[in-house]
LOZA-392828 format. One record per residue (C-alpha): residue number from 0; y, z, x; residue in one letter. Coordinates in steps of 0.1 Angstrom, whole numbers, always signed. Layout:
// residues N
papa | py | pz | px | marnu
NUM | Y | Z | X | A
...
// end
This chain:
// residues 410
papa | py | pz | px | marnu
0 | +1392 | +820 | +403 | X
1 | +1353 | +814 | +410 | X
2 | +1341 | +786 | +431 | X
3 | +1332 | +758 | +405 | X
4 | +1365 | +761 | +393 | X
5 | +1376 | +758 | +430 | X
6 | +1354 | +724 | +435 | X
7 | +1364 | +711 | +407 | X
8 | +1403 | +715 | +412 | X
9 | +1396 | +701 | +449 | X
10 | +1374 | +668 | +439 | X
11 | +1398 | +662 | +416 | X
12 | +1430 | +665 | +437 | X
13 | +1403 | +640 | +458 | X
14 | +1402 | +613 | +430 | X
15 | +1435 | +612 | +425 | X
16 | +1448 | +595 | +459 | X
17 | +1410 | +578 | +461 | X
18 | +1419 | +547 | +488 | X
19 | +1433 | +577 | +506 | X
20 | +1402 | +597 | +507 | X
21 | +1383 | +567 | +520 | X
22 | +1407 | +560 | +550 | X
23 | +1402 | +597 | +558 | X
24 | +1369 | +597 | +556 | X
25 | +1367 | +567 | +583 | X
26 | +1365 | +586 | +613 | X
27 | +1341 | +609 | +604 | X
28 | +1319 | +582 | +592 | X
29 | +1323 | +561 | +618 | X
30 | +1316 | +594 | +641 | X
31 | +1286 | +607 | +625 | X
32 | +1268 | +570 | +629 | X
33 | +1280 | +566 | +663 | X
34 | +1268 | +601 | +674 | X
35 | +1230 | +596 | +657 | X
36 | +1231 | +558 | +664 | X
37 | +1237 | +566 | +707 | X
38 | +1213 | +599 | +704 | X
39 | +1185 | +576 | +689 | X
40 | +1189 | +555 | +717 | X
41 | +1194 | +583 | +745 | X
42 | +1159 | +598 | +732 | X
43 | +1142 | +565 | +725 | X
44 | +1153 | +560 | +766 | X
45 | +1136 | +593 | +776 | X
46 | +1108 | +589 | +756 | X
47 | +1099 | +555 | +772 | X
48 | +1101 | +570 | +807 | X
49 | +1079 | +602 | +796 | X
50 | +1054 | +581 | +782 | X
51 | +1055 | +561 | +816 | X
52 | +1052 | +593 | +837 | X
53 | +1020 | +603 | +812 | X
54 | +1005 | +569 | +820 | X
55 | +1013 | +573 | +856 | X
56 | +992 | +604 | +858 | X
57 | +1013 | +637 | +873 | X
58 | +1018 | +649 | +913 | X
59 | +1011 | +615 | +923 | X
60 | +1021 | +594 | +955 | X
61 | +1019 | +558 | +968 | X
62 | +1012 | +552 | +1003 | X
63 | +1017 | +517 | +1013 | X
64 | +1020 | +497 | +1046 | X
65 | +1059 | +501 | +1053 | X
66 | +1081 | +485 | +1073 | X
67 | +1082 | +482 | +1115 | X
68 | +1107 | +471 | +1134 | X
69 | +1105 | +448 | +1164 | X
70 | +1134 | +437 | +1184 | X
71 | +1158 | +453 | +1164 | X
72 | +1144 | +431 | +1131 | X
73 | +1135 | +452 | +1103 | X
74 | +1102 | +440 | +1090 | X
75 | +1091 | +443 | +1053 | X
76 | +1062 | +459 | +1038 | X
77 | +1028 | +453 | +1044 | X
78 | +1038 | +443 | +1081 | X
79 | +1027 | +460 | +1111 | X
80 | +993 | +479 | +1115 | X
81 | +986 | +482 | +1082 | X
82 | +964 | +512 | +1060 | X
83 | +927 | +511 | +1064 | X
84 | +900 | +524 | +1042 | X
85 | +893 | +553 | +1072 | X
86 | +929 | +564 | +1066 | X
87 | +924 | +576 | +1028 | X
88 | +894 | +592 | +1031 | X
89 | +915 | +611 | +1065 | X
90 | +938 | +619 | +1042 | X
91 | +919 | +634 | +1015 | X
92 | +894 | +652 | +1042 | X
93 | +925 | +665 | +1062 | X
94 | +954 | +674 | +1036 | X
95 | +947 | +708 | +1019 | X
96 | +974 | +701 | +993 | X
97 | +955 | +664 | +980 | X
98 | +930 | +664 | +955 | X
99 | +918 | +632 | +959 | X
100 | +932 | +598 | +984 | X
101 | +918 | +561 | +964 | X
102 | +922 | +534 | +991 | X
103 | +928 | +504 | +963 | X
104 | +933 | +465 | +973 | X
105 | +950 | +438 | +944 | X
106 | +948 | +403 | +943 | X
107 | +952 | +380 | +911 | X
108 | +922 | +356 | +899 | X
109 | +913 | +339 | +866 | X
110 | +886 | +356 | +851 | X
111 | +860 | +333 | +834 | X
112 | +834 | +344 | +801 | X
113 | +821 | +316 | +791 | X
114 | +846 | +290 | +776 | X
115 | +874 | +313 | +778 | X
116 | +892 | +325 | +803 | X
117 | +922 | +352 | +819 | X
118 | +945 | +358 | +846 | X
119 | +948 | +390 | +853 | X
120 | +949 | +415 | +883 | X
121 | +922 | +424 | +902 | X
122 | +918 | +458 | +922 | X
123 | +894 | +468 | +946 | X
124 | +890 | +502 | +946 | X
125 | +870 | +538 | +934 | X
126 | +864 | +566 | +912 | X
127 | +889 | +586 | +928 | X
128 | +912 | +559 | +915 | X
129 | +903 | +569 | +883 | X
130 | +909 | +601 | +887 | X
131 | +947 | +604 | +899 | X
132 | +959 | +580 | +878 | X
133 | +938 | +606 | +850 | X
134 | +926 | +573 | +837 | X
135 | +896 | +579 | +817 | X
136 | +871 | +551 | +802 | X
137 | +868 | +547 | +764 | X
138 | +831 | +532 | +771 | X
139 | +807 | +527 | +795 | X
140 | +804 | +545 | +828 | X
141 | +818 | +537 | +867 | X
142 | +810 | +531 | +896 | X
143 | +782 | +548 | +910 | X
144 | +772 | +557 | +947 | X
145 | +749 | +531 | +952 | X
146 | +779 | +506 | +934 | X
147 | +803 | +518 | +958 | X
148 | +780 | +514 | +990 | X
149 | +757 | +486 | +982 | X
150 | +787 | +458 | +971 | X
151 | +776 | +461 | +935 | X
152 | +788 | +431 | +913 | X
153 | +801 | +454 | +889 | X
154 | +835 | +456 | +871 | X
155 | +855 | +481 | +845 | X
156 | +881 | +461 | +829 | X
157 | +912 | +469 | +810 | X
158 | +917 | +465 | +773 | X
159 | +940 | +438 | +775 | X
160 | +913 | +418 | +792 | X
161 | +884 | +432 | +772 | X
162 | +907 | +416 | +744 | X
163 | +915 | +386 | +757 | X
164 | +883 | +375 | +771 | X
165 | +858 | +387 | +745 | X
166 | +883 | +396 | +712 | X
167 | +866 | +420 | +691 | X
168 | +828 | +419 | +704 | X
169 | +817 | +447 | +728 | X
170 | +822 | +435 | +763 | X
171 | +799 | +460 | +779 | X
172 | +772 | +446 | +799 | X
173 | +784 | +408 | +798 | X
174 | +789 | +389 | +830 | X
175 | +827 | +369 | +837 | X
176 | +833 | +351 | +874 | X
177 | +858 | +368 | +893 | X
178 | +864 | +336 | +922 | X
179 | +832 | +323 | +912 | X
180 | +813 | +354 | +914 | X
181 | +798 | +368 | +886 | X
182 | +798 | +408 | +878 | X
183 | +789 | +425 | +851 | X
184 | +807 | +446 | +830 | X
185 | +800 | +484 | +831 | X
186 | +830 | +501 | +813 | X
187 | +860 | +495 | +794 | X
188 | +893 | +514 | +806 | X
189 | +913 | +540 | +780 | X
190 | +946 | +523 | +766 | X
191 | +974 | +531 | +790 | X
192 | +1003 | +511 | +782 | X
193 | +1034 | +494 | +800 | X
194 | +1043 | +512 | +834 | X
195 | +1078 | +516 | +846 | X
196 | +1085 | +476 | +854 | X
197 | +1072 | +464 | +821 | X
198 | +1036 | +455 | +835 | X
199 | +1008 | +457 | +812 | X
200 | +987 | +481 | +828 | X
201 | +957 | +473 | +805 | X
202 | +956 | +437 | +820 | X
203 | +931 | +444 | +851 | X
204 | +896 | +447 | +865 | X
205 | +887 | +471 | +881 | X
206 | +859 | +464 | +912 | X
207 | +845 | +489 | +939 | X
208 | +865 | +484 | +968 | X
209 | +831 | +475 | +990 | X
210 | +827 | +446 | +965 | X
211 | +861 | +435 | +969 | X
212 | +862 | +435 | +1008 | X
213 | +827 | +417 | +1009 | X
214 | +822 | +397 | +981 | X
215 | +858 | +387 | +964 | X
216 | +884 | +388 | +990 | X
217 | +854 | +373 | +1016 | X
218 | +860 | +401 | +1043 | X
219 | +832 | +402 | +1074 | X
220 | +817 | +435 | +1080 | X
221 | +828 | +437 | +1118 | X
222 | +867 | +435 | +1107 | X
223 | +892 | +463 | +1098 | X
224 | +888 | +472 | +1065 | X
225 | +925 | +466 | +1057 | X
226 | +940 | +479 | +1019 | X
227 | +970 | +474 | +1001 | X
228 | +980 | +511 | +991 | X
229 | +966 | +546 | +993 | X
230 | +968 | +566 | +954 | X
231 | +972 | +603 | +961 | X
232 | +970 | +626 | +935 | X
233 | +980 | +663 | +949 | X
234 | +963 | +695 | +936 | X
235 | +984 | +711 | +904 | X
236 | +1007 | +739 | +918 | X
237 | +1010 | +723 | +952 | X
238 | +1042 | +713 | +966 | X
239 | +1045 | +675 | +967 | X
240 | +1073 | +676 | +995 | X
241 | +1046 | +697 | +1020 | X
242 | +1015 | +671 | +1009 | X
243 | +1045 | +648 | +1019 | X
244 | +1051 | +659 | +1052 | X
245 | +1018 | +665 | +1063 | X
246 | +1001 | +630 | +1051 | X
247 | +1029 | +616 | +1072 | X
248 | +1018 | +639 | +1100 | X
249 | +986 | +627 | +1097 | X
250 | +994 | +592 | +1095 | X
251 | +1014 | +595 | +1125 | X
252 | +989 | +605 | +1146 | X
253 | +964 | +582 | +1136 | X
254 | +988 | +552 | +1142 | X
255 | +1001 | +569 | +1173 | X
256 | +1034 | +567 | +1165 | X
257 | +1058 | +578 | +1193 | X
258 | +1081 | +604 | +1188 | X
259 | +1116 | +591 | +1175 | X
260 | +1096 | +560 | +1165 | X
261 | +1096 | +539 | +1130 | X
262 | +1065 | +546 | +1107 | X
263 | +1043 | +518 | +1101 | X
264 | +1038 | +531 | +1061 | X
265 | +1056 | +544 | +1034 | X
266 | +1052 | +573 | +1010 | X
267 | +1066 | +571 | +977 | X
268 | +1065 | +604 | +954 | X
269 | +1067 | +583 | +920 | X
270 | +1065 | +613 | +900 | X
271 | +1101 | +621 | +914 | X
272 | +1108 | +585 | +907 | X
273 | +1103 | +590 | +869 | X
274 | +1116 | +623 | +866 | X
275 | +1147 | +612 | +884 | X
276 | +1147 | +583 | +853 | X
277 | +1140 | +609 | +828 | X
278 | +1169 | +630 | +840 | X
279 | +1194 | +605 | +842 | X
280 | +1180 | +592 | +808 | X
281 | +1190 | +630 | +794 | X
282 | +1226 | +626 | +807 | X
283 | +1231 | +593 | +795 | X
284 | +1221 | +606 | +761 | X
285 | +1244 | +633 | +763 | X
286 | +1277 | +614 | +778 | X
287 | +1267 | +588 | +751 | X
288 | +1270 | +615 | +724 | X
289 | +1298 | +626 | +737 | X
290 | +1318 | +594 | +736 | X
291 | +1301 | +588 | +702 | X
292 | +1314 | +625 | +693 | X
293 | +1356 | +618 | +702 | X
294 | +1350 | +599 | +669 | X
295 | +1344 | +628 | +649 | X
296 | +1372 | +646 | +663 | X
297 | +1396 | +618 | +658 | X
298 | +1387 | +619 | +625 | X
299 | +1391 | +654 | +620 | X
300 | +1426 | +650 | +635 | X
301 | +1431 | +624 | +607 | X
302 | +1420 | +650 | +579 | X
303 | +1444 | +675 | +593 | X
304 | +1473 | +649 | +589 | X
305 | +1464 | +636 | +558 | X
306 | +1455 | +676 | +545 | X
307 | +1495 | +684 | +557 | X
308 | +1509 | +653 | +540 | X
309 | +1490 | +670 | +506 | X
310 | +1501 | +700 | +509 | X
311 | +1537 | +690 | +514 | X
312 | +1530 | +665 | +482 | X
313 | +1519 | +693 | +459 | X
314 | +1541 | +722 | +469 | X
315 | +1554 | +724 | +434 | X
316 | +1520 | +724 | +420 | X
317 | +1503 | +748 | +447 | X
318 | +1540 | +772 | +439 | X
319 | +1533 | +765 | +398 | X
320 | +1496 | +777 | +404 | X
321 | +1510 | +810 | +422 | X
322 | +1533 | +818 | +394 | X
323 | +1508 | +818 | +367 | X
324 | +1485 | +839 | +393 | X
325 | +1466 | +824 | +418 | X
326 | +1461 | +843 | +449 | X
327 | +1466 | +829 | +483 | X
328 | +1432 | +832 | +492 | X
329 | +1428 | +807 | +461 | X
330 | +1447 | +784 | +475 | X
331 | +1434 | +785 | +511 | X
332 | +1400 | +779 | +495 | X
333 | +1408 | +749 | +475 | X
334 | +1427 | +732 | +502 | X
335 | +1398 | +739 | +531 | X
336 | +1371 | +728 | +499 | X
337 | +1392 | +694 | +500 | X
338 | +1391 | +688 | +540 | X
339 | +1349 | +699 | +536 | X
340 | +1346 | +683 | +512 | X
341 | +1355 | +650 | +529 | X
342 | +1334 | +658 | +561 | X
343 | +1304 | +661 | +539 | X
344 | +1307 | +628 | +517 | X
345 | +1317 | +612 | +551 | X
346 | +1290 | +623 | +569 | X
347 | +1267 | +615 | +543 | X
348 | +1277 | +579 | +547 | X
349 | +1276 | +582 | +582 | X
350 | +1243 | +591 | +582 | X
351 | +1231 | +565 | +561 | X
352 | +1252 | +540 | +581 | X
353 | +1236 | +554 | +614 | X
354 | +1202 | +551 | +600 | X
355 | +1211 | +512 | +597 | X
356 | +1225 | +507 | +629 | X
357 | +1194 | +523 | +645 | X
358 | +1174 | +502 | +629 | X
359 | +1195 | +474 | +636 | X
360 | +1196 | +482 | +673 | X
361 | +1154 | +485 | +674 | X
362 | +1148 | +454 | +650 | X
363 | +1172 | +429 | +670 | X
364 | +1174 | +444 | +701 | X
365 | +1144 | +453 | +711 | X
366 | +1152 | +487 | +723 | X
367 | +1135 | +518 | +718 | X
368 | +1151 | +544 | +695 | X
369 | +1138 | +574 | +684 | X
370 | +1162 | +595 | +654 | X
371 | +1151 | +629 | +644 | X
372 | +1158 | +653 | +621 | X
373 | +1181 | +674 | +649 | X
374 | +1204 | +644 | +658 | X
375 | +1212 | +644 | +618 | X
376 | +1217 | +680 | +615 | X
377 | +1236 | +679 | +644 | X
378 | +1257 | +651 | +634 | X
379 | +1268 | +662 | +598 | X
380 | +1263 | +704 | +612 | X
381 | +1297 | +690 | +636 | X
382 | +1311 | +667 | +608 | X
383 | +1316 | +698 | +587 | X
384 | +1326 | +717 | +618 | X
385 | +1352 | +693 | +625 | X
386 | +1362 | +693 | +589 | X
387 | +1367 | +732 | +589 | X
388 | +1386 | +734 | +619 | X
389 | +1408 | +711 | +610 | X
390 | +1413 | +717 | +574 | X
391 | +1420 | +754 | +581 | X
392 | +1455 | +754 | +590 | X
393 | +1469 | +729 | +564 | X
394 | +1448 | +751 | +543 | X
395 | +1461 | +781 | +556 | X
396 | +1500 | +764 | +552 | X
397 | +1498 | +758 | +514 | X
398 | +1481 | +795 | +513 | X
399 | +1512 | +814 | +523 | X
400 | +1538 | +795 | +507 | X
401 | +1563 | +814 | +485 | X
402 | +1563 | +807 | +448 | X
403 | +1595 | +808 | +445 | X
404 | +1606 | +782 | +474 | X
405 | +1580 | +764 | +466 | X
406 | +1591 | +757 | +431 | X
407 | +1621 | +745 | +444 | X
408 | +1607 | +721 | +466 | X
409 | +1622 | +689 | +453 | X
// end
C-alpha cells in the first residue's frame, strides 16, 4: 500500500469521529500557542534588557557617595564626605584597568527657548562622559578644552529635548535659559532610548561640569568641588572585579578610611546588574516554555488514549484489512499517520492562535514580545514529536493484531 493511499484511509478514519478529532486536538493546540505565546514574551524580556545594557555602554561602573554610619545609624547615600571632582580624575590617573573616570553632577531645571519651554535633567559633566556611556553625537561637536576650563555657556542636549523645545527645526547654535542663564547649543546627542527604570535617557542637557559648579548650581571657586557620581568605563579585556578593588583602594586612602571602617562611597558594576537581568530573563523564558510545554504533552497523552479507544473500535476493520493483505507495517503506518496527523492540524491552529495571543499580549498589555521563526519550528517540530511518541504504541497495538482474533472481536 503506498502512502497517498495510507493518508487517505487515515483522514478519513479522521472525519468520521470529527467532534472527536477536535477534542484531541485541544491540547496540542492549546500547547503549541502557550509554548510560542510565553517564548515571545521570554525573548521580548531579554531583548529589552540587552538593548538597555547597549544603551548603557559595556564594562561600566557607578561610583556614588554611599552610605556612613555614625552612632550606630546607617546613613543613606550621598551622606558623609562625599566624591570630589579631584577624586575622578585620581581614579582615572591611578587605576591601570580604567579607561576613562567622568566626574558628572544632575539637577532638574525648566529649560526656556523662547515661548516654549521643558523640564528636563540637567548634568554637569565632560567628554569622558561621552565616552563610557559610548554615547556619540548625531550633530554638532562637544565640549572643547577651553569649554571645559573657561565655564563656557555651552550645552549638548538630548533628542527628546531637541524635540520638545525646538520640534523639527535644527536646534544647533540657538540659545535656551537653563535657571536663567542662557547657553548655546553646540550638539545634539545620538538616540539612546529608555534605560533600565524606564527613564527617558534622551530627555537631558548636557553642560561642562565647570559651567555647572560656577554658573548653574552657583558654586564659589574657594569650595570643594563636590559631584553626584563618578562614570567609569574600564578598558575591554580588563577584569571589572580587579578595577573594583583597586578604585576602592584608592578611594580608601584618599578618604582615609580606617581599617575595618565603613566606606564613604559605593561602587556599582551595572554591567553585572544587567547581565544578572538578562540571565534571569533567559531562565524565565525557559521555565515559562516549560510550563507552556506540559500542555503539549498532556495533549499527546490525550492522543494516545483516544488512538487506543480507535484501535479497539476498528479491530474488525484493521483484522478485515489483514485478511484481504495488508501488512502490519501497513497498519502501523496508518494508525501513527492518524495521531501525526492530528499534531500537525493542531499545531497549525496553535500557531495561528499563538500568533494572536502575542499580539494580544503586546497590543493591550504593553509588553514587549518578540516571536521568531525558531519558537514556531520549535513549537509545531515538538507538536509532531509529541504526536509520534505517543501515537507509536497504539499504532504499534493495532499492527500486531491477529486476523483471525481480530475478526472475532465482537
Amino acid at each position: 500500500m503506498n502512502l497517498f493511499v495510507t493518508v487517505r484511509i487515515a483522514l478519513r478514519a479522521l472525519a468520521a469521529n470529527t467532534l472527536r478529532s477536535i477534542l484531541t486536538m485541544l491540547g496540542i493546540i492549546i500547547g503549541v500557542a502557550a509554548v510560542i505565546t510565553m517564548i515571545a514574551v521570554g525573548n521580548g524580556a531579554t531583548e529589552r534588557v540587552q538593548a538597555q545594557m547597549k544603551g548603557l555602554g559595556s564594562n561600566i561602573m557607578l561610583v556614588i557617595p554611599g552610605g556612613v554610619t555614625q552612632g550606630g545609624v546607617r546613613l543613606g547615600a550621598q551622606t558623609g564626605q562625599g566624591l570630589t571632582e579631584e577624586d575622578a580624575y585620581a581614579i582615572a590617573r591611578e587605576v591601570p584597568e580604567v579607561q576613562v573616570a567622568a566626574p558628572s553632577s544632575r539637577t532638574g531645571a525648566q529649560v526656556v527657548a523662547g515661548n516654549t519651554n521643558w523640564s528636563t535633567s540637567i548634568l554637569g559633566t565632560t567628554n569622558d562622559y561621552l565616552e563610557a556611556r559610548e554615547w556619540p553625537l548625531s550633530d554638532g561637536r562637544s565640549f572643547d578644552a577651553a569649554d571645559l576650563q573657561g565655564s563656557a555657556k555651552v550645552a549638548v542636549v538630548g533628542q527628546t529635548v531637541a524635540r520638545e523645545l525646538f520640534g523639527d527645526s535644527d536646534p544647533l547654535d540657538q540659545v535656551i535659559r537653563v535657571k536663567k542663564v542662557p547657553v548655546t547649543i553646540i550638539g545634539v546627542l545620538a538616540r539612546k532610548g529608555q534605560n533600565a527604570m524606564g527613564q527617558d535617557q534622551d530627555d537631558v542637557v548636557l553642560v561642562p561640569i565647570s559651567t555647572y559648579r560656577n554658573r548653574i548650581q552657583g558654586g564659589a571657586s574657594g569650595k570643594l568641588r563636590r559631584i553626584g557620581s563618578i562614570s567609569v568605563k574600564v578598558r575591554e579585556g580588563q577584569s571589572m572585579k580587579v578595577a573594583e578593588d583597586n578604585i576602592k583602594d584608592l578611594l580608601r586612602q584618599r578618604f582615609k578610611v580606617q581599617p575595618g571602617g565603613d566606606d564613604p562611597f559605593s561602587v556599582r558594576n551595572l554591567t553585572e546588574i544587567l547581565q544578572a537581568q538578562e540571565a534571569s530573563s533567559r531562565i524565565m523564558t525557559l521555565l515559562l516554555a516549560a510550563v507552556a510545554g506540559i500542555s503539549l504533552i498532556i495533549g499527546g497523552i490525550g492522543i494516545m488514549n483516544i488512538m487506543l479507544v480507535s484501535v479497539t473500535e476498528r479491530t474488525r476493520e484493521i483484522g478485515l484489512r489483514m485478511a484481504v493483505g495488508a501488512r502490519g507495517r501497513d497498519i502501523l503506518s496508518q494508525f501513527l499517520i492518524e495521531a501525526v496527523t492530528l499534531s500537525l492540524i493542531g499545531g497549525a491552529i496553535g500557531v495561528a492562535l499563538g500568533g494572536l495571543a502575542t499580539w494580544a499580549t503586546e497590543r493591550f498589555a504593553g509588553w514587549q514580545v518578540s516571536m521568531t521563526p525558531a519558537s514556531i519550528l520549535l513549537a509545531v517540530g515538538f507538536s509532531v514529536f509529541v504526536g509520534v511518541f505517543f501515537g507509536f504504541y497504539p499504532a504499534r497495538r493495532a499492527s500486531r493484531l491477529l486476523p483471525i482474533q481480530a475478526l472475532r472481536y465482537e
